[in-house]
Every structure is written in C-alpha cells, then in structure tokens.
N, C-alpha and C positions, 0 to 999 in steps of 0.2 A: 250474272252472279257478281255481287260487289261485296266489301266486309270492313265494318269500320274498322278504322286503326285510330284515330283521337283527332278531337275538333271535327274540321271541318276535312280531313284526312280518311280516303278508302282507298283498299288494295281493289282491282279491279282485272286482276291476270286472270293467268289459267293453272291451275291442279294436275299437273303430268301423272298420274299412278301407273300407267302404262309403263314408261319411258324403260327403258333398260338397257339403251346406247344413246353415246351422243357423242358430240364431236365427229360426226359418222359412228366408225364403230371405234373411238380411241379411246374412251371412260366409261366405265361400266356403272352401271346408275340403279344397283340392288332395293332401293326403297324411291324410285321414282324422282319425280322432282316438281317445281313448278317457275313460269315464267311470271315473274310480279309485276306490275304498272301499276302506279296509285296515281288518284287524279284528287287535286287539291282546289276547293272551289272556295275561295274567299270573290273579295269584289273584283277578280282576274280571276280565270280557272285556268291552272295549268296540270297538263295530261304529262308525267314522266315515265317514259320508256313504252314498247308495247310488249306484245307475244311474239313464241316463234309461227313461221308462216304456214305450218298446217293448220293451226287454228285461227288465222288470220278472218275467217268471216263469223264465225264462231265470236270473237272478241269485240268485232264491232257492235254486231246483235246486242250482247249482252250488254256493251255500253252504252247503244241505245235505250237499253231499258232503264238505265240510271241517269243520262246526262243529255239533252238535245246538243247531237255533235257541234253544232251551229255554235252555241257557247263558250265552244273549247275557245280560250286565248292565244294559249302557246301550249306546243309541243316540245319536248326535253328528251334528248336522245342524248343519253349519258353514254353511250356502247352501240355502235356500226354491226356487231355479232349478230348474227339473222334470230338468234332465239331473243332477242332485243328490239330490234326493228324488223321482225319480220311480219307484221299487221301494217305498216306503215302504207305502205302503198295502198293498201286495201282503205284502210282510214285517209290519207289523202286524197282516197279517187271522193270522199264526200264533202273535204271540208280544203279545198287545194292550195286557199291562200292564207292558210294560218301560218306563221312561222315557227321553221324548226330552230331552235336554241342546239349550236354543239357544238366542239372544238371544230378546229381548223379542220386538224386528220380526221373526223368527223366527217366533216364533207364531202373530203375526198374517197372515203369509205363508203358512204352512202350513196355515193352518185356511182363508184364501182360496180354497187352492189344491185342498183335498181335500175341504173340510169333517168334520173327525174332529175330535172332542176328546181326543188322544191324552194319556197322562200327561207332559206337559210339565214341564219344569225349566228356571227361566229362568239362565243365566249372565252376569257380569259378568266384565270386565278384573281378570286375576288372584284369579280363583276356580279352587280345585281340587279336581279329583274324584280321590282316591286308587282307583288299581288296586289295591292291597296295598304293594309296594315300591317302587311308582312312582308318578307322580302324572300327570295332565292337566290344566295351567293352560291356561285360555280368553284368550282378546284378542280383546276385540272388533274390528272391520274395519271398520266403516260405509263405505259405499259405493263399497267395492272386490269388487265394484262394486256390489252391491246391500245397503240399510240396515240387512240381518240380516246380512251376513257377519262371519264370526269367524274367527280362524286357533285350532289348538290346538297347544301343545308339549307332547311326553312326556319327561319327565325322566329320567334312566339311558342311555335312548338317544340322547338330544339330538336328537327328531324336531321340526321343525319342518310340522303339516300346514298347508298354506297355501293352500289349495281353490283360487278363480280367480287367487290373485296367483301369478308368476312361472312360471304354465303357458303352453302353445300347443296348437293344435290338429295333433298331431303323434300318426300311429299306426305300431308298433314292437313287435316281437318283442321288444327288447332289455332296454327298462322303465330304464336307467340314461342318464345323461347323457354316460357318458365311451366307451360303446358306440356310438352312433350315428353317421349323418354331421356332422360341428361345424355346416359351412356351414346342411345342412339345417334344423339344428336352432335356431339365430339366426335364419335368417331368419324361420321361425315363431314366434318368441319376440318380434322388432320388430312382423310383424304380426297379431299378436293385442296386444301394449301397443299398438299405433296405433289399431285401429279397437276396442278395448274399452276401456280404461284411459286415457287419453289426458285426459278430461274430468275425469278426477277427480286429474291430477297435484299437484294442491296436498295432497290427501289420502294419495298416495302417499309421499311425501317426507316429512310429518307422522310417517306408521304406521309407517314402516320407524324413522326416526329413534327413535322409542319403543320399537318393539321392541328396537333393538340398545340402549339405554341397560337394559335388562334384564342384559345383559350376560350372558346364557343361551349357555352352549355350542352350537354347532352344526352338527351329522355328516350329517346330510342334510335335504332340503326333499321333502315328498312332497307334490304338488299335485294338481290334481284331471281335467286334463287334459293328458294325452301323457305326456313322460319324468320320470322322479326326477333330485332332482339329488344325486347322492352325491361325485363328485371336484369339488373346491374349491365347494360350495353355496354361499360368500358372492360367488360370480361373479355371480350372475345380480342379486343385491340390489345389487350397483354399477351394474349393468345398469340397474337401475330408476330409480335416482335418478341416471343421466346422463341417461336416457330421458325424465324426468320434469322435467328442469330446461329446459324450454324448448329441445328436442331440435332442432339443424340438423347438418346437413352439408353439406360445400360444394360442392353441386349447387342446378341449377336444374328445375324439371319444366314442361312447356308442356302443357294439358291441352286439347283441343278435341271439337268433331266438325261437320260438314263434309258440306254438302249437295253439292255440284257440284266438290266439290274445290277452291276458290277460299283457304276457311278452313285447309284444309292446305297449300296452297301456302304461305300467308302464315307458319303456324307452322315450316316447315322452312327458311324463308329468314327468322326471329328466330332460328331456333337458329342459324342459320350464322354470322348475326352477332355470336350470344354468343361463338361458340367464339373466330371472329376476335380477338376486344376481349380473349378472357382466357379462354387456354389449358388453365387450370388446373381449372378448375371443370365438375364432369361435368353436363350434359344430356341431360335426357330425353323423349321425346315419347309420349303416349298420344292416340288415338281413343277420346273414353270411348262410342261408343258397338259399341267394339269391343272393349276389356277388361273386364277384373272390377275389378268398383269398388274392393272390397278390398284390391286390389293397387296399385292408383292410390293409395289416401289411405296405403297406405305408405311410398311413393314422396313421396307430399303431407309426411308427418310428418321427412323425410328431407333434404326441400327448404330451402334458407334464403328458396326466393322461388319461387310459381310466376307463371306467362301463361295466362290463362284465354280460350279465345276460341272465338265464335259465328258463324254467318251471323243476321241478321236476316230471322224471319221470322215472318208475323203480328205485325208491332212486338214480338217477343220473342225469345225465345231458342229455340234445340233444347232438348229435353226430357232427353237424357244431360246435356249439360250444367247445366239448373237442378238435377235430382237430385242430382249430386254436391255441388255446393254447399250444398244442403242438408245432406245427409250432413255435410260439411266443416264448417258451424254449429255444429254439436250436439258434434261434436268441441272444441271452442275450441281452436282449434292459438295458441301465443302465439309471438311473435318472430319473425314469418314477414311478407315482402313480398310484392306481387304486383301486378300490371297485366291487363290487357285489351287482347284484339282481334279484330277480325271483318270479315267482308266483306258490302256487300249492294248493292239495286240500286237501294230507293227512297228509306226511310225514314233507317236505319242505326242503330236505337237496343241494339242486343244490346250493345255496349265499356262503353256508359254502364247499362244494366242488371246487367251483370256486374261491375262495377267500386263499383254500388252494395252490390250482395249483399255481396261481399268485404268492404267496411266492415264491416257490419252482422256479416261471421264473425270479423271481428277481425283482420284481415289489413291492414295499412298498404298502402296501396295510391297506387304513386308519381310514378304523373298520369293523366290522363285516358285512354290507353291510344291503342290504334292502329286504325282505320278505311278502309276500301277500296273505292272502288266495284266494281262485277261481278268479271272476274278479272284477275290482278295480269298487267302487262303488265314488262318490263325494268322501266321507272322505276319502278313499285310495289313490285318485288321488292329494288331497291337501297335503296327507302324501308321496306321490312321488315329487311334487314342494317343500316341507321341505326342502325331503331331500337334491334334487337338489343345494338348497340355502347350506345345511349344507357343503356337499360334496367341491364345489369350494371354500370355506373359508378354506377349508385345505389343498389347492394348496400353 
C-alpha cells in the first residue's frame, strides 16, 4: 500500500486500527494510530523512517510492490523508537550497503537496539544530502523526545518531515488534516503533546523558534504518527508553542478514588462549591481508578489547578492515586495549583501525603488541604462546599 502525498512524494507506512496500547501499556491509543515512511524518488530515492517491527515483513512486501528495493539510495532514520526503525533490519537484511543517514545518538540507539553495524552517516543541523534537484537539510531535535531525533526538510516541495513532533495517535483513511473530523483530530493532537511532549517544553519552544528563523517555506508537515498536515501546516506549530508555554485553561479537574464512597462524596460536594463561588470556570471529576490515565493527565495539562484526594489507608494512599502522581512528576506540568483531600477513620494521613507529592511534582499547593473523618454527614458536606468556595478564590 503506498498514497501520494505531492510530486514525487508517497507515504508508504502502515494503518494501526487495532492499536489500543503503546509504549507497552503506558498510552492508551482509543482511535488507533499509524506508523508513516515516505519514500521520495527524484534522480536520488530516499526511504525516511520505517514501521514498528510487527509489521516489519508486511512493509517490505508492500514496498516491493512500489519501489525495486535495489533503488533505495539512502535511508533516513529521524527516531531510534522501534515503532520507527522497527522494519529496518528486515529491510537491511535486502539492501545492507545502503547508508543510514542519522544523528550521532542515532547510532548509538540503533546499534543498542538491533546490534548491526549498518553503513551509517552521521548528520548535523543543516547538512544536506542532495536528491539531484532537491536537497534534504537535517535538524537536529534532541529530545523531542528522544536524543537522536531530527526533523528533515525537502526543498522544492517545502516538506517539512517531523517524525514525533506535531503527531497524534490518530488512525484514518484520509491521511490529510483538512479531511478528517477537526474536534477528533485536537483532541488527539493535546493528548499526545500532554502525556509525550510536555517534559521537554522548554525544548519545544527553543526547536520551533529556530526552525522558523530558517525562514524555509512551508506546504506541508509529514509526521510520523496519524494525519499530514497539508491545509494551513503552521496551525499546528502555534499549537505547540501555546501548548508549550505553560499551558492552562480555565478549568479545574478533582482527581480521586474512593473506598466506601466517603472520598467521592467529598469531591462532588468541592466541585459544587467551586461552581457556586465562580460560575465560569469548567469542572471536572475523574475516579482514577476508573479512567485511563491518559485521559486524566490531559484533562491535568488543561487544568489551571486540580484536588487531589484519598481515603487513608495503611497510613497511605490508594494505589490509582500514587500512580498518577507519579506519572504527573515526570511530566513537570509548570504554573498549575493544587490541594488535597480525603476521608478516613483513624490515622488521616493520605491530604498531608498527597499534598507533599504535589510539591515535589511542582505544583503550588495552597494549604494544607481538606480532612474527614468516616462519612461526610450535612455538616461535612457544607464543610466540603466552604471549601470549594475557599479553594477557587486562590486561583
């Protein structure tokens, strides 16, 4: 299966509709996704990036059927990630002395990952490999998200390929941006920048910035996961860098989970409160140990403040809730508030364990949170709407 993209330009991946984990089980991928390779055949063909390795024979097949591998010039391995290079081997056991084009860390990724000493060619920012009348300038990407990544641009067409930046895990007959559903399509676009991209915003903000002082024309963004972006391509890079500066919206998210129902009582009568005190501002409530995390920390990335709350048990916390926090850490979400609360019967230490994590994620946290014993009775629940009120007056 191959699909023109423009010129002498086709996508040549694979279509995920299956997919519905990745990173093992650490992203939850509710509309699939796909691995993209285009292969660009002026008087030079070069092959950029491939599939991940279940489909690794699958992918050569099908490029057989469009390109006598013999042909391929160069190989371009923007991303060491196995959903990236995981055809490679497969494709070098046919064609072994072609060289790979990649950064440095490239290398050393690849050769981790497969053990091959294939004929490597290390690229620097603003090196070019002429096709004949075009050319492919390299830019390096360091850790967006990973130390080898690089974007490529092809000149004449004005392609920008941009492997993990400004992708989502989004699977599509349509292959274009201005085909599908919009809503669909953002939402998968915030959360994939939330739970991938998010740690390295100071790098995003940097890359983009440098790329566009290039001042390189540009007709489309071919990324490595989901849709192309061919109608207005510089959308999605606005996108990034609102995303990337310390991203809120004026919502608040209440995250819990909830032995005997006590800790949910508590979080529906702080939301009631918020609403009360200020109208305006949307709320949301998650059971995390009944949604997809994924979903939560984009909801989390969205938030200008959330409430984090437990029952105390074994002097600690439920286990959905340290997990997300965790997750949340490694994230460093910046410019975000947050408090604590929970109910218990002996001890009551889960407000003051939650409230120290949060610290420690980077989350301003704006007092010591809220506390309950067993279940909330009238006075508890009017002392949960207080708070509610008290809490959004320190947004």
């Amino acid at each position: 299966m191959s699909f023109h993209i423009k010129n002498n330009v086709h996508w040549v991946g694979k279509i995920d509709w299956e997919l519905r984990k990745f990173h093992g089980d650490e992203y939850s991928t509710h509309k699939g996704s796909s691995y993209n390779s285009y292969l660009i055949e002026e008087e030079k063909v070069a092959l950029i990036d491939t599939v991940w390795t279940p489909f690794a024979n699958e992918y050569v097949e099908n490029l057989k059927q469009h390109i006598d591998l013999e042909k391929i010039d160069y190989v371009i391995a923007c991303h060491a990630e196995n959903d990236h290079s995981g055809a490679l081997p497969e494709l070098m056991r046919h064609i072994p002395d072609v060289p790979i084009y990649c950064t440095k860390n490239g290398i050393k990724s690849l050769q981790g990952l497969y053990h091959q000493d294939w004929n490597f060619q290390v690229v620097k920012t603003g090196d070019k490999l002429s096709l004949g009348s075009k050319d492919l300038i390299f830019v390096e990407a360091p850790m967006l998200h990973w130390p080898d990544s690089m974007f490529v641009y092809l000149t004449g067409d004005e392609i920008l390929f941009s492997n993990d930046g400004f992708g989502q895990h989004y699977a599509s007959e349509h292959m274009f941006n201005d085909l599908v559903d919009q809503n669909e399509l953002m939402a998968e676009c915030i959360k994939y920048y939330a739970n991938i991209l998010t740690p390295f915003s100071p790098m995003v903000t940097k890359k983009i910035n440098e790329v566009l002082g290039f001042n390189l024309p540009l007709d489309m963004i071919c990324t490595s996961h989901g849709i192309i972006w061919r109608d207005n391509p510089a959308q999605i890079v606005e996108h990034y860098l609102k995303w990337a500066d310390s991203y809120q919206e004026n919502q608040v998210t209440l995250l819990y989970d909830t032995m005997w129902d006590s800790t949910r009582i508590m979080a529906e009568q702080i939301a009631a409160g918020i609403r009360e005190a200020d109208s305006t501002v949307t709320v949301k409530l998650y059971n995390l140990a009944k949604t997809d995390k994924n979903d939560v920390i984009t909801e989390v990335f969205k938030s200008k403040a959330i409430l984090v709350g437990s029952p105390t048990v074994n002097n600690g916390i439920l286990v959905a809730v340290a997990g997300l926090i965790e997750e949340i850490k490694g994230l460093k979400f910046k410019n975000k508030k947050a408090a604590a609360f929970g109910s218990y019967g002996w001890s009551g230490e889960a407000a003051k364990i939650i409230s120290e994590r949060l610290v420690d994620s980077g989350f301003e946290v704006v007092d010591e949170g809220l506390r309950l014993t067993w279940a909330p009775d009238e006075e508890s629940k009017k002392r949960c709407k207080e708070y509610g009120h008290a809490f959004v007056r320190k947004l």
